[in-house]
N, CA and C atoms as an extended XYZ file, in Angstrom:
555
Properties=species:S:1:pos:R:3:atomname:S:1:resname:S:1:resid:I:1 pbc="F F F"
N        29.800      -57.688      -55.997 N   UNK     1
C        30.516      -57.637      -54.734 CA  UNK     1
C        31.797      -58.476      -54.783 C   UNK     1
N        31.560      -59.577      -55.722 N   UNK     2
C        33.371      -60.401      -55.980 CA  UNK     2
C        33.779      -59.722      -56.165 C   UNK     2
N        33.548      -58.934      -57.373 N   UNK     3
C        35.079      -57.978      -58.064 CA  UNK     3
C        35.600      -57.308      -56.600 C   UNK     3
N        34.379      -56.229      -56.029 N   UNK     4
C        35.495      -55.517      -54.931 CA  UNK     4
C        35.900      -55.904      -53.894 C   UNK     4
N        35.291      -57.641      -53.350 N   UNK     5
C        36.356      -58.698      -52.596 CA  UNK     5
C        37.678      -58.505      -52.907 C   UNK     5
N        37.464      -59.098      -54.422 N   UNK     6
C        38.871      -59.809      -55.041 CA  UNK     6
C        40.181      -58.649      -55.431 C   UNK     6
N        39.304      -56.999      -55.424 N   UNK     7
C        39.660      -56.024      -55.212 CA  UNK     7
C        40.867      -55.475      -54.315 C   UNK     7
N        40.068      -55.838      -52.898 N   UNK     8
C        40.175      -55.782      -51.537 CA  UNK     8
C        41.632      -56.519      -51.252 C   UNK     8
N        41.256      -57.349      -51.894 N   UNK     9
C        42.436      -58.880      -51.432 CA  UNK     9
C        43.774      -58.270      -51.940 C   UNK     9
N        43.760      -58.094      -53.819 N   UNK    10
C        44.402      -57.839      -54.139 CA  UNK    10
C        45.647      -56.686      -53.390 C   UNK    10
N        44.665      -55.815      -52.883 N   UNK    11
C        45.811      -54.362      -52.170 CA  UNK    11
C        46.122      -54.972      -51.157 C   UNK    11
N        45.291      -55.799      -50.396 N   UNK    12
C        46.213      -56.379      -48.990 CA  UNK    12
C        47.102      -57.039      -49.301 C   UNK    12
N        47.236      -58.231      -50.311 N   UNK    13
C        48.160      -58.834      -50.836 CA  UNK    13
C        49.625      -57.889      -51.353 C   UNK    13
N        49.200      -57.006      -51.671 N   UNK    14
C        50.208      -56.280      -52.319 CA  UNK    14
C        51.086      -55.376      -50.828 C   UNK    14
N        50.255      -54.695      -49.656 N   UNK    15
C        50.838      -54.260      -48.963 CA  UNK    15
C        51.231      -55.400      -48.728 C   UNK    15
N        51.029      -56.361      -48.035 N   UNK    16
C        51.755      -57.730      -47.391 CA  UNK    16
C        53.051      -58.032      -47.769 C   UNK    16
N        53.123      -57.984      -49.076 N   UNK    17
C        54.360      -57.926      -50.081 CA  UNK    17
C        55.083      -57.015      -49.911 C   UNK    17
N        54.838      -56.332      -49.889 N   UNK    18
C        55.635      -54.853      -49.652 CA  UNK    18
C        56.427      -54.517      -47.970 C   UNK    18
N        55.453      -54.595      -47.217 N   UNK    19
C        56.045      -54.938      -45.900 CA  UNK    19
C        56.467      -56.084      -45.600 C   UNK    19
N        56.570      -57.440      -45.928 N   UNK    20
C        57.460      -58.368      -46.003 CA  UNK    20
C        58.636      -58.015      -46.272 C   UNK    20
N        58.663      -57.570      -47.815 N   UNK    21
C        59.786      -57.429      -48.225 CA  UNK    21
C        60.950      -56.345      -47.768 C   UNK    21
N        60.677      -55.135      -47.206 N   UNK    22
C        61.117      -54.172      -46.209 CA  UNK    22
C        61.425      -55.030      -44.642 C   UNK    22
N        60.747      -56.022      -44.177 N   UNK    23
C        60.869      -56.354      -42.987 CA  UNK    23
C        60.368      -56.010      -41.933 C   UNK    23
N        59.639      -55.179      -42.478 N   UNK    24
C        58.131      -54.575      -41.378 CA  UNK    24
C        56.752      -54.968      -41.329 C   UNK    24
N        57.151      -56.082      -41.707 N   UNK    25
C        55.389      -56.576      -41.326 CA  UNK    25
C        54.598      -56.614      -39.978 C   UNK    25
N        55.391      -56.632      -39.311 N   UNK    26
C        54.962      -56.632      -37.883 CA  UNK    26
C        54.316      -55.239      -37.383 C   UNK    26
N        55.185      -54.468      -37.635 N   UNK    27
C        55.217      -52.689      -37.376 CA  UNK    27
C        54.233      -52.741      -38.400 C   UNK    27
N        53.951      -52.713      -39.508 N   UNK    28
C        53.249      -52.507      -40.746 CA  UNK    28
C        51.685      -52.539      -40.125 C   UNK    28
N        51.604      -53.993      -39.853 N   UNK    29
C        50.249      -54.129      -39.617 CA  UNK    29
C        49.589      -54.229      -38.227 C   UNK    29
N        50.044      -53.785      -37.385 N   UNK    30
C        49.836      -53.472      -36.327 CA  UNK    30
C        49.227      -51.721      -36.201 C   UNK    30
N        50.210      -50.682      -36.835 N   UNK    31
C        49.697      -49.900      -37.091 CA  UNK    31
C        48.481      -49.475      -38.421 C   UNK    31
N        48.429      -50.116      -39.142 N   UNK    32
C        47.587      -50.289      -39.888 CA  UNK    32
C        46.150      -50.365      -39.192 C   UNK    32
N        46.381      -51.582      -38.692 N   UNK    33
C        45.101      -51.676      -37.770 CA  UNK    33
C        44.692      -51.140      -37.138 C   UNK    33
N        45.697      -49.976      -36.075 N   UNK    34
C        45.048      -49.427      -35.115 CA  UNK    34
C        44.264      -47.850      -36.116 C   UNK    34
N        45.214      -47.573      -37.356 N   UNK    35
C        44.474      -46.778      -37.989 CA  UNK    35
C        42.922      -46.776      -38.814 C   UNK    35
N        43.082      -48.350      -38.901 N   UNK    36
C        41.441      -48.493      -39.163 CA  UNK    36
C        40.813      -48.169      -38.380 C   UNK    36
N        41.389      -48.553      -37.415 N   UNK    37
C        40.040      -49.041      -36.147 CA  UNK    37
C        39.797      -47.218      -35.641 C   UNK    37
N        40.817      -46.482      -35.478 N   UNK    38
C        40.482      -44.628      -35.482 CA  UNK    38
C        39.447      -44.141      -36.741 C   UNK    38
N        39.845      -44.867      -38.035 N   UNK    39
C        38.921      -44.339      -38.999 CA  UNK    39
C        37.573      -45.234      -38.728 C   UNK    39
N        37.342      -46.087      -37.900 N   UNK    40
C        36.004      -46.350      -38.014 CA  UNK    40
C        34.934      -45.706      -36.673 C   UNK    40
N        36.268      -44.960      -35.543 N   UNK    41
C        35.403      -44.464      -34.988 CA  UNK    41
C        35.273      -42.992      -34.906 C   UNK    41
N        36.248      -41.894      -35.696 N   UNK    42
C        36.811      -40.848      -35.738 CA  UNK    42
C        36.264      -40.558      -36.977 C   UNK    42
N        34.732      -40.317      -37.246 N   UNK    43
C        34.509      -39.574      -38.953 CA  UNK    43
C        34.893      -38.579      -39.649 C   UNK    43
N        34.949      -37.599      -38.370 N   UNK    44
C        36.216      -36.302      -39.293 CA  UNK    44
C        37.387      -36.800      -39.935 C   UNK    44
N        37.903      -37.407      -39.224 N   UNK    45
C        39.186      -38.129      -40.250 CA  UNK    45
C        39.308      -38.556      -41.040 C   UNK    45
N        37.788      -39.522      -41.526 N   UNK    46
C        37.914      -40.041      -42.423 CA  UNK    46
C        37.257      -39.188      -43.418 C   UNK    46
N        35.863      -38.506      -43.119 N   UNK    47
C        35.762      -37.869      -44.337 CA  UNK    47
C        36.949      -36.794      -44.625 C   UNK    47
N        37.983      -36.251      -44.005 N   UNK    48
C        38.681      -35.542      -44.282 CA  UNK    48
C        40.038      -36.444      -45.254 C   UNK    48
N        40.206      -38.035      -45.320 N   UNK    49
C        40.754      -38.607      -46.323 CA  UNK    49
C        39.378      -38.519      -47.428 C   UNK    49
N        38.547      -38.992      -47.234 N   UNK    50
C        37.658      -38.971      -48.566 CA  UNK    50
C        37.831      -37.863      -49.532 C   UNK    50
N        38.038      -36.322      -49.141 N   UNK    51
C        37.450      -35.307      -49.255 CA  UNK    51
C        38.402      -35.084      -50.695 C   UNK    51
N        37.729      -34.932      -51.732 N   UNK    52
C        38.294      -34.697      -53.064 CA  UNK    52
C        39.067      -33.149      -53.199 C   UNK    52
N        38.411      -32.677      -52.177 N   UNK    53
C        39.164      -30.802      -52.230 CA  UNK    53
C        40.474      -31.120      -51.837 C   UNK    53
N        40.906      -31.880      -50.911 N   UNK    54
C        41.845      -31.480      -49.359 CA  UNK    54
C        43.006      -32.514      -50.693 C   UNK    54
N        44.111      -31.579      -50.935 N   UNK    55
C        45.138      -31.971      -51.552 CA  UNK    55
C        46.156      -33.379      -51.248 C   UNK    55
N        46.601      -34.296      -51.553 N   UNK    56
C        46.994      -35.423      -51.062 CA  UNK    56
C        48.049      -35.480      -50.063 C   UNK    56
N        49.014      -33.941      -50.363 N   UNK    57
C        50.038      -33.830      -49.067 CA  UNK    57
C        49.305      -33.620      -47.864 C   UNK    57
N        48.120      -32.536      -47.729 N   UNK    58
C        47.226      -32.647      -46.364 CA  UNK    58
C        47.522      -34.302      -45.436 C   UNK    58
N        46.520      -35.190      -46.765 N   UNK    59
C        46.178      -36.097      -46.586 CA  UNK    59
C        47.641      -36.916      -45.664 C   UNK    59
N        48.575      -36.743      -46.087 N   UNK    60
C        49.497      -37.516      -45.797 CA  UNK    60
C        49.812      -37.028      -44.665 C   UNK    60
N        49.971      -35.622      -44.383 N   UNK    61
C        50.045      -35.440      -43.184 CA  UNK    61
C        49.276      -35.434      -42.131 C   UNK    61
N        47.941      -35.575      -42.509 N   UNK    62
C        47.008      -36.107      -41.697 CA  UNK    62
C        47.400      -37.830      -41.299 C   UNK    62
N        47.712      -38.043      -41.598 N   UNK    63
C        47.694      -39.690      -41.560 CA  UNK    63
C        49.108      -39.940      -40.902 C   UNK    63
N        50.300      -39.396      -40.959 N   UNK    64
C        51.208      -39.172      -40.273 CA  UNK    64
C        51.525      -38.523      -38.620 C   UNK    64
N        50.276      -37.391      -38.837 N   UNK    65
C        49.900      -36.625      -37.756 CA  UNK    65
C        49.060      -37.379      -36.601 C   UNK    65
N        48.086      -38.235      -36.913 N   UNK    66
C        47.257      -39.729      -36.445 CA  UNK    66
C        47.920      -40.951      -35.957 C   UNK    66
N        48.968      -41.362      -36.893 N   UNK    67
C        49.857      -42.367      -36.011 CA  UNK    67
C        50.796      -42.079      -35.047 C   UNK    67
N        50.956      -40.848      -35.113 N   UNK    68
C        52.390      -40.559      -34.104 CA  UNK    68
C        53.633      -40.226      -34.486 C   UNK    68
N        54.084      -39.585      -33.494 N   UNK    69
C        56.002      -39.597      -33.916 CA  UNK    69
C        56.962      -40.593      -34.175 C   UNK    69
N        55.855      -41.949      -33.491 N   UNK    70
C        56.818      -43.525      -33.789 CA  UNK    70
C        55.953      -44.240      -34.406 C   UNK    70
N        55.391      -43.175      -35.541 N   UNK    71
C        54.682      -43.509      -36.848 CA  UNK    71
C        55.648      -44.716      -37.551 C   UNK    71
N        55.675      -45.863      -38.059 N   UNK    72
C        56.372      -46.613      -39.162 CA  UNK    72
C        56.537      -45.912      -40.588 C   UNK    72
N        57.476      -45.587      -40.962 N   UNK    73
C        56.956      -44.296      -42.663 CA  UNK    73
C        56.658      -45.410      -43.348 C   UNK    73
N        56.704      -46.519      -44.020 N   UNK    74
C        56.123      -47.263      -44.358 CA  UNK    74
C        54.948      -47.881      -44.625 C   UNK    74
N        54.411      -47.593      -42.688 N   UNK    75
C        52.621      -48.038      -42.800 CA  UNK    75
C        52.037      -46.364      -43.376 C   UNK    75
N        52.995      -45.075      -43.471 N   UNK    76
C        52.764      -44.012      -43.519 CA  UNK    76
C        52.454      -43.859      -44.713 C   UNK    76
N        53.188      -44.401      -45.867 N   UNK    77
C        53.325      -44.715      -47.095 CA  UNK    77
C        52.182      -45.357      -48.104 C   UNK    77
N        52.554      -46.118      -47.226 N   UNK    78
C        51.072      -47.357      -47.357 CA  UNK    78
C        49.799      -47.105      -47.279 C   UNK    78
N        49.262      -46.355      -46.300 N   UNK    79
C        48.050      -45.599      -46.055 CA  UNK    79
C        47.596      -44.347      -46.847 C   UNK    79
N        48.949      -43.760      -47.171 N   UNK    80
C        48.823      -42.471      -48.313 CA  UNK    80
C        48.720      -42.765      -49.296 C   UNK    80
N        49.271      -43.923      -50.018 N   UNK    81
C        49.269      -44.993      -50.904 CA  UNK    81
C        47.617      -44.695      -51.607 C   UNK    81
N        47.005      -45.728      -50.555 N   UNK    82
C        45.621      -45.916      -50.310 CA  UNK    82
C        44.787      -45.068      -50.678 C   UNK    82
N        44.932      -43.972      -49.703 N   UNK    83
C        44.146      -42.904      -49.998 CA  UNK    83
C        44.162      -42.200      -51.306 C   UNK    83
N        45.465      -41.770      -51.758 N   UNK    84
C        45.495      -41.026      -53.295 CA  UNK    84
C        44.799      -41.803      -54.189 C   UNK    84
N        44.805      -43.340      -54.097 N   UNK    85
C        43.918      -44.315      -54.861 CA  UNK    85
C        42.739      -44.232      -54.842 C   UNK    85
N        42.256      -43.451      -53.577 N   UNK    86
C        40.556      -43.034      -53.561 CA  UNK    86
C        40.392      -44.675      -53.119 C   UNK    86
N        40.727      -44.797      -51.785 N   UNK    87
C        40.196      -46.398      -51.123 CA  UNK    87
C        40.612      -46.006      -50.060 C   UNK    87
N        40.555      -44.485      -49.167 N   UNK    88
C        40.253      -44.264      -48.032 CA  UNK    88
C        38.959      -45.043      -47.340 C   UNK    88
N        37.886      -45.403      -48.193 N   UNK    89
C        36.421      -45.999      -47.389 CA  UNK    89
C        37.152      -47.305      -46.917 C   UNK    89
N        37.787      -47.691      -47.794 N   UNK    90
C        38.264      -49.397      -47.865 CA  UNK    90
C        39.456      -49.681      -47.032 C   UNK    90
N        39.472      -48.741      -46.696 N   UNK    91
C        41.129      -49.221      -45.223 CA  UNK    91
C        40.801      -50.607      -44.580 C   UNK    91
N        39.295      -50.103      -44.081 N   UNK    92
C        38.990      -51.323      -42.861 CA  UNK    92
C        39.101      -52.458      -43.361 C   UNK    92
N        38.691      -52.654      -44.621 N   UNK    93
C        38.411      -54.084      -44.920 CA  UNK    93
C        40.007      -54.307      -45.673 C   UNK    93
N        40.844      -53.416      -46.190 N   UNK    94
C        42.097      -53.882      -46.906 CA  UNK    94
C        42.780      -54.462      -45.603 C   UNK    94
N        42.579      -53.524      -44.462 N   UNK    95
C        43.271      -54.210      -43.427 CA  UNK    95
C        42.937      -55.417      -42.772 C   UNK    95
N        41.810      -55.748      -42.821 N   UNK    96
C        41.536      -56.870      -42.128 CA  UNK    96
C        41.497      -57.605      -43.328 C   UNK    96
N        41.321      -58.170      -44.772 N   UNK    97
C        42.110      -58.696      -45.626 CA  UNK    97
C        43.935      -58.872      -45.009 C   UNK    97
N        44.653      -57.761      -45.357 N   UNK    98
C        45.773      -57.889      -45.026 CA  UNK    98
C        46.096      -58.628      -43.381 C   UNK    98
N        45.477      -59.092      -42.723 N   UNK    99
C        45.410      -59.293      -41.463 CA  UNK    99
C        45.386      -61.238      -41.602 C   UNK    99
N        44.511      -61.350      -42.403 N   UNK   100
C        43.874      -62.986      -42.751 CA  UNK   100
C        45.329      -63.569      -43.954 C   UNK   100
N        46.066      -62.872      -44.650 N   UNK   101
C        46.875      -63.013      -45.523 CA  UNK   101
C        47.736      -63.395      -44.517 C   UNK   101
N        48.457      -62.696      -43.662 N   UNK   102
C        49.397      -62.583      -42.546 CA  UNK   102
C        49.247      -63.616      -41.666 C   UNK   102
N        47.875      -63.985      -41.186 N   UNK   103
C        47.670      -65.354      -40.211 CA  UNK   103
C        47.831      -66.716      -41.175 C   UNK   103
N        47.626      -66.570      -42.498 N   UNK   104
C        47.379      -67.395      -43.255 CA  UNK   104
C        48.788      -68.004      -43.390 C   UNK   104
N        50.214      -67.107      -43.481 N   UNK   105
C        51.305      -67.537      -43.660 CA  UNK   105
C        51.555      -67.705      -42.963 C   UNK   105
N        51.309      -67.196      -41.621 N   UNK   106
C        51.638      -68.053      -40.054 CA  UNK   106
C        50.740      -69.464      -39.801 C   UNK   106
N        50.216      -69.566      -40.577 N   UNK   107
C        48.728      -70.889      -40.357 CA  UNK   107
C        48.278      -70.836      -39.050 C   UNK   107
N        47.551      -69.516      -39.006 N   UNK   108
C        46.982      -69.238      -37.968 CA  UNK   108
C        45.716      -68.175      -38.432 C   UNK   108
N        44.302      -68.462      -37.392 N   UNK   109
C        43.191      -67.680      -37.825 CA  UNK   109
C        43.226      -66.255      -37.067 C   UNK   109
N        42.421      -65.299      -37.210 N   UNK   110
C        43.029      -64.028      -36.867 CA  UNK   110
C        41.258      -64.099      -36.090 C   UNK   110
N        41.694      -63.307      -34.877 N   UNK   111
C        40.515      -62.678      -33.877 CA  UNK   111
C        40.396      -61.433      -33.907 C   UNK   111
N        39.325      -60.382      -33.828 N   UNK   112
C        38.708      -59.324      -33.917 CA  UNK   112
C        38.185      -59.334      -32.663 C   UNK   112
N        38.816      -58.840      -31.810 N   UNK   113
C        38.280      -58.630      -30.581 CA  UNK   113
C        37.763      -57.588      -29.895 C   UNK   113
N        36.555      -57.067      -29.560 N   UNK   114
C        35.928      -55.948      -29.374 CA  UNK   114
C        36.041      -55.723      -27.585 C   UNK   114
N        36.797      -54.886      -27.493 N   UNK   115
C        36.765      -54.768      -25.617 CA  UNK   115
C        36.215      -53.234      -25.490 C   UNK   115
N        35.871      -52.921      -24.160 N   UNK   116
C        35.395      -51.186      -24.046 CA  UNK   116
C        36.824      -50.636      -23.763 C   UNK   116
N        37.603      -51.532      -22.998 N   UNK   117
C        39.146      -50.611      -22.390 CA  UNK   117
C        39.736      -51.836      -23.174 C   UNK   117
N        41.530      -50.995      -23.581 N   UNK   118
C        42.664      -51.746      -24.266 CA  UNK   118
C        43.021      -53.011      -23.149 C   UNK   118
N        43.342      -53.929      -23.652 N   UNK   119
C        43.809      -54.943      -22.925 CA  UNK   119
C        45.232      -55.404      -22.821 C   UNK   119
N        45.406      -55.804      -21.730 N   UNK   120
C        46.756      -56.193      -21.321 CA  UNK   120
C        47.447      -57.248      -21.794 C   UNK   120
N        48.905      -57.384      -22.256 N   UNK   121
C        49.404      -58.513      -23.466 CA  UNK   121
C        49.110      -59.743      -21.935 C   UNK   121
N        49.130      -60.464      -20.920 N   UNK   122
C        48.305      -61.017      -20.535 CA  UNK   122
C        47.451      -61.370      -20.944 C   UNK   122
N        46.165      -60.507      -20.617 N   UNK   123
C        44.747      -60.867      -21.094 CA  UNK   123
C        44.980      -61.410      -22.445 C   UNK   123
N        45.436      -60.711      -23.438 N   UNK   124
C        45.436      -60.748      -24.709 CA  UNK   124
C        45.770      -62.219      -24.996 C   UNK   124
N        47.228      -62.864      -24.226 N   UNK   125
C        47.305      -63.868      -24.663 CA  UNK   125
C        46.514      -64.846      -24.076 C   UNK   125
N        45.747      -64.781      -23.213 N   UNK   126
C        44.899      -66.102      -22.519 CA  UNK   126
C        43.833      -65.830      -23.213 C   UNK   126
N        43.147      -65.021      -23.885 N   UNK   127
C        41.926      -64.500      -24.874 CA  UNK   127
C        42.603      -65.740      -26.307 C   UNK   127
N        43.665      -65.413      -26.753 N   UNK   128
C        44.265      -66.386      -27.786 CA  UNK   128
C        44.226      -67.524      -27.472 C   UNK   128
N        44.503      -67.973      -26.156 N   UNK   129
C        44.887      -69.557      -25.762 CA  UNK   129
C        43.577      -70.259      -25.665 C   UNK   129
N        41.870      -69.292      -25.523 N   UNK   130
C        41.266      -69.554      -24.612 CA  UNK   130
C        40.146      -69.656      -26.575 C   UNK   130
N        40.568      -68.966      -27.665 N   UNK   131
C        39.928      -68.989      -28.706 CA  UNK   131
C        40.525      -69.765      -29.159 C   UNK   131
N        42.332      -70.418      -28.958 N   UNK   132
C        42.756      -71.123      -30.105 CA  UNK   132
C        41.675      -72.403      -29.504 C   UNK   132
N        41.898      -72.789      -28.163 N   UNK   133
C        40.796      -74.317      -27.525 CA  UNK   133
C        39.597      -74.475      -28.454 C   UNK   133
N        39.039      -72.918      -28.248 N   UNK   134
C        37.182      -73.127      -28.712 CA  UNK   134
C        37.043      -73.514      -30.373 C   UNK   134
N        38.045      -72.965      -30.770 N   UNK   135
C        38.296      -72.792      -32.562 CA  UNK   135
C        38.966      -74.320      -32.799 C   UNK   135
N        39.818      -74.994      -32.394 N   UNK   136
C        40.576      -75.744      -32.788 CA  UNK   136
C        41.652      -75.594      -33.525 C   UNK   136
N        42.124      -74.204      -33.715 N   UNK   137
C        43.453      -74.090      -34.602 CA  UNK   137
C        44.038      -73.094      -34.071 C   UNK   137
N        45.151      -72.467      -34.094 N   UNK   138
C        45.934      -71.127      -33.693 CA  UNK   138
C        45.213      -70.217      -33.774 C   UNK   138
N        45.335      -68.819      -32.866 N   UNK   139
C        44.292      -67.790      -33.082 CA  UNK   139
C        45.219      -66.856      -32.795 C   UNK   139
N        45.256      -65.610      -33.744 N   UNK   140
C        46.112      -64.144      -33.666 CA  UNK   140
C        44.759      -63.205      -32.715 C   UNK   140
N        45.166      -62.770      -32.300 N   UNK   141
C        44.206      -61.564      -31.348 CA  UNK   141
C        44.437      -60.061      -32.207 C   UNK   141
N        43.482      -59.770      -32.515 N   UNK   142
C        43.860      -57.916      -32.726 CA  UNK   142
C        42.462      -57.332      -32.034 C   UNK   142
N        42.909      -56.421      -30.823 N   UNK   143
C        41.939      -56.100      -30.140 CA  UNK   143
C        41.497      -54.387      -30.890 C   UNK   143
N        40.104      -54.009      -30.812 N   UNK   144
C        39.523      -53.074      -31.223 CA  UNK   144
C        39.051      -52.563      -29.686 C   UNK   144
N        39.330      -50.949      -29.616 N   UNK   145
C        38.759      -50.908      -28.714 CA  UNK   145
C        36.920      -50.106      -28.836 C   UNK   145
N        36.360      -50.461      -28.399 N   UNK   146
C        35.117      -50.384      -28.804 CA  UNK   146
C        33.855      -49.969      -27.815 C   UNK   146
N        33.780      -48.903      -27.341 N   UNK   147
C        32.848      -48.351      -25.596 CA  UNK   147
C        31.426      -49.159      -25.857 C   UNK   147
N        31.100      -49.440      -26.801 N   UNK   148
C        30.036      -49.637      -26.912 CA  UNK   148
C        29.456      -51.182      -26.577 C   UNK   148
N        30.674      -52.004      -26.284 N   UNK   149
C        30.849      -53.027      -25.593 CA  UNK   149
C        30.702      -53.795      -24.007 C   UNK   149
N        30.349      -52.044      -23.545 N   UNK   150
C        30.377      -51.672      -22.349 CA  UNK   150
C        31.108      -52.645      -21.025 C   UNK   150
N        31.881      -53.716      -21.157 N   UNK   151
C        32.680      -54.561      -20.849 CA  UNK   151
C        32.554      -56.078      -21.099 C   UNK   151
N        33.501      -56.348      -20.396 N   UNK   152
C        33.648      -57.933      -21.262 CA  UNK   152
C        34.320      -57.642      -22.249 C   UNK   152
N        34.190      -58.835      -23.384 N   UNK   153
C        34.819      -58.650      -24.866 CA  UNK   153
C        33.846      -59.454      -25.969 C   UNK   153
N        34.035      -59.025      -27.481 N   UNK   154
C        32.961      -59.985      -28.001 CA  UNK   154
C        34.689      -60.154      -29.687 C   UNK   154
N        34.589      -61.864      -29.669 N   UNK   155
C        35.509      -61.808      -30.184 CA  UNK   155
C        35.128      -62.820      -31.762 C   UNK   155
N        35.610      -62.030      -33.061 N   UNK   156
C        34.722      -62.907      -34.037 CA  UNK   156
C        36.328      -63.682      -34.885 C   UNK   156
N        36.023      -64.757      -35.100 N   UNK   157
C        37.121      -65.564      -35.903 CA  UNK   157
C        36.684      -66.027      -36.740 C   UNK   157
N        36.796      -65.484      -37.958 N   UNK   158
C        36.017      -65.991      -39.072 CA  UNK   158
C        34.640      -65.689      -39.409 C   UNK   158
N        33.692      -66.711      -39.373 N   UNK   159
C        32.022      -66.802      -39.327 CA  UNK   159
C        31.361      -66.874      -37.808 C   UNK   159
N        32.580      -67.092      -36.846 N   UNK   160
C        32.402      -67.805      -35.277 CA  UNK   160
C        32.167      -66.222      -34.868 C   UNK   160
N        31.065      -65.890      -33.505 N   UNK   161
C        31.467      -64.904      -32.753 CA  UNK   161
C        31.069      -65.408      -31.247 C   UNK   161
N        32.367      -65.028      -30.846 N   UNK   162
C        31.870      -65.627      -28.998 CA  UNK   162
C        31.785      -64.015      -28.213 C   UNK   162
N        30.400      -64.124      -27.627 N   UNK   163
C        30.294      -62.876      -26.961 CA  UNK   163
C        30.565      -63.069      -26.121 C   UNK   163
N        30.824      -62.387      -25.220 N   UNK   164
C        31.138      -62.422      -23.825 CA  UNK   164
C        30.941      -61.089      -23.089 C   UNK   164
N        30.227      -60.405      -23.902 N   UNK   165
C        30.424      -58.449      -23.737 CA  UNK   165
C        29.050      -58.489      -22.464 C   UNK   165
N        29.222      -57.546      -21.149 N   UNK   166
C        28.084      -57.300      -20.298 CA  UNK   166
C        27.037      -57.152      -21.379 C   UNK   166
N        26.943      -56.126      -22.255 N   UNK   167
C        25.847      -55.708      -23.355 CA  UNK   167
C        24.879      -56.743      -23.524 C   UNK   167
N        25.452      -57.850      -23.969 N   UNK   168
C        24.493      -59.130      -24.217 CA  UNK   168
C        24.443      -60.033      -23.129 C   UNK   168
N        24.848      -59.875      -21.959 N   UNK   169
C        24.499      -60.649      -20.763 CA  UNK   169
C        23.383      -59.716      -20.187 C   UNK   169
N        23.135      -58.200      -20.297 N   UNK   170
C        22.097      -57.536      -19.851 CA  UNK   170
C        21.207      -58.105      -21.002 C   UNK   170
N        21.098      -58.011      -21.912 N   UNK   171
C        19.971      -58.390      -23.065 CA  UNK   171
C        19.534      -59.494      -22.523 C   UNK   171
N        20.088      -60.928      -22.658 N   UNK   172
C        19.792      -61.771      -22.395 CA  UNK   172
C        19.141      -61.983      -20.804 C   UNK   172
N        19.548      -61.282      -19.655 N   UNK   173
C        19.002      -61.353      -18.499 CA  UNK   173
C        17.552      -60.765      -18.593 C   UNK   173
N        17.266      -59.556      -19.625 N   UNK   174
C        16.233      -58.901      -19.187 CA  UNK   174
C        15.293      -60.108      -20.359 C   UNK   174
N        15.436      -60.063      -21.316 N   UNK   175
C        15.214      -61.941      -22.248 CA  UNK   175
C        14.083      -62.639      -20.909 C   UNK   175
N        15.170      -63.046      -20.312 N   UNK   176
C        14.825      -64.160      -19.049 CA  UNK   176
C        13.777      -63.801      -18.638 C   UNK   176
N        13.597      -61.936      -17.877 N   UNK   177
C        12.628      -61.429      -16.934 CA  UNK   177
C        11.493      -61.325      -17.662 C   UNK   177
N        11.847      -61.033      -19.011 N   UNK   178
C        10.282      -60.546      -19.515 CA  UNK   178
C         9.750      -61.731      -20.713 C   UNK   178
N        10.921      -62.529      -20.446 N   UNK   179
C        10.016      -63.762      -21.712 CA  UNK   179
C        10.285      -63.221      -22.919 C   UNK   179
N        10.472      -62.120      -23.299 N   UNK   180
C        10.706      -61.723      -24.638 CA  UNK   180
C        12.100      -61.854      -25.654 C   UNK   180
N        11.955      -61.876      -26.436 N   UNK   181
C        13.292      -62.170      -27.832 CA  UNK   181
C        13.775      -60.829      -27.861 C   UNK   181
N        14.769      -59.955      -28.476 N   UNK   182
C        15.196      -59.006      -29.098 CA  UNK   182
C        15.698      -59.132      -29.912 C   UNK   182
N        16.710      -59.853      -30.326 N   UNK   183
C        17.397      -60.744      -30.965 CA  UNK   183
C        17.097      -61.268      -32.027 C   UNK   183
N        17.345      -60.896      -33.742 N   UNK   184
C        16.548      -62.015      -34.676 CA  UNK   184
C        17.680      -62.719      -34.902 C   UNK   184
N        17.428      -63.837      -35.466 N   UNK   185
C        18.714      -65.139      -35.445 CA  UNK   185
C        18.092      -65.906      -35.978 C   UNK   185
């Protein structure tokens, strides 16, 4: 499992580099992310990057066709990149690698924030102000949107996860009523 860590690292490192050096890191990985976060809940899409038949221009235009008309060609690049490499499975984790590289040169830790609805740059930043307190160091927000969260937010920084999602305030209430665990920990 090191090797395909150190794997992992390596391609984020390398996009990082690459969109640095263009001047799109910002645009870069912003859309990046939101394309993981479609390939982790959209499986046609992704098995349709996996798919060894479906020719690599498809592919690209699938992936072009997914971000939009104010697609970045770059993160467009980057992702097609990926895929012809046969590391369509590995987006999620190159990106969130590439995500920890990026906070790392800002010296700042990166949040994974799971909400059911998108959140407002507001919320977003008092969610940062309110993790950098609990964490003790700077905190980047990248929100996922996630239904299954059913509200609230559950936000992980690192090894840390602070829930806050209804989901586990119902668990835990019904916990209370019936005396019982669900939960292994």
């Amino acid at each position: 499992m090191a090797d395909k860590d150190a794997l992992v690292r390596s391609y984020a490192e390398a996009l990082f580099r690459l969109a640095e050096a263009e001047g799109e890191l910002e645009a870069v990985e912003r859309q990046l992310f939101a394309f993981a976060g479609l390939l982790e809940r959209e499986a046609r899409v992704r098995d349709a990057l996996i798919d060894p038949s479906l020719p690599p221009e498809n592919k690209r235009r699938l992936i072009a066709d997914t971000l939009g008309e104010r697609a970045n060609p770059l993160a467009v690049n980057l992702l097609g990149f990926l895929v012809e490499l046969g590391r369509a499975r590995e987006v999620g984790r190159i990106v969130e690698a590439l995500a920890e590289v990026v906070a790392a040169t800002r010296e700042r830790a990166v949040a994974e924030v799971r909400s059911a609805v998108p959140l407002t740059q507001t919320r977003t930043r008092e969610l940062a102000d309110a993790l950098t307190k609990a964490t003790g160091r700077p905190v980047e927000v990248r929100v996922v949107v996630d239904p299954s969260v059913m509200g609230g937010v559950v936000a992980k920084v690192g090894d840390e996860i602070f829930d806050g999602s209804v989901r586990s305030r119902l668990v835990e209430a019904r916990e209370r009523l019936t005396g019982t665990t669900t939960r292994s920990g």
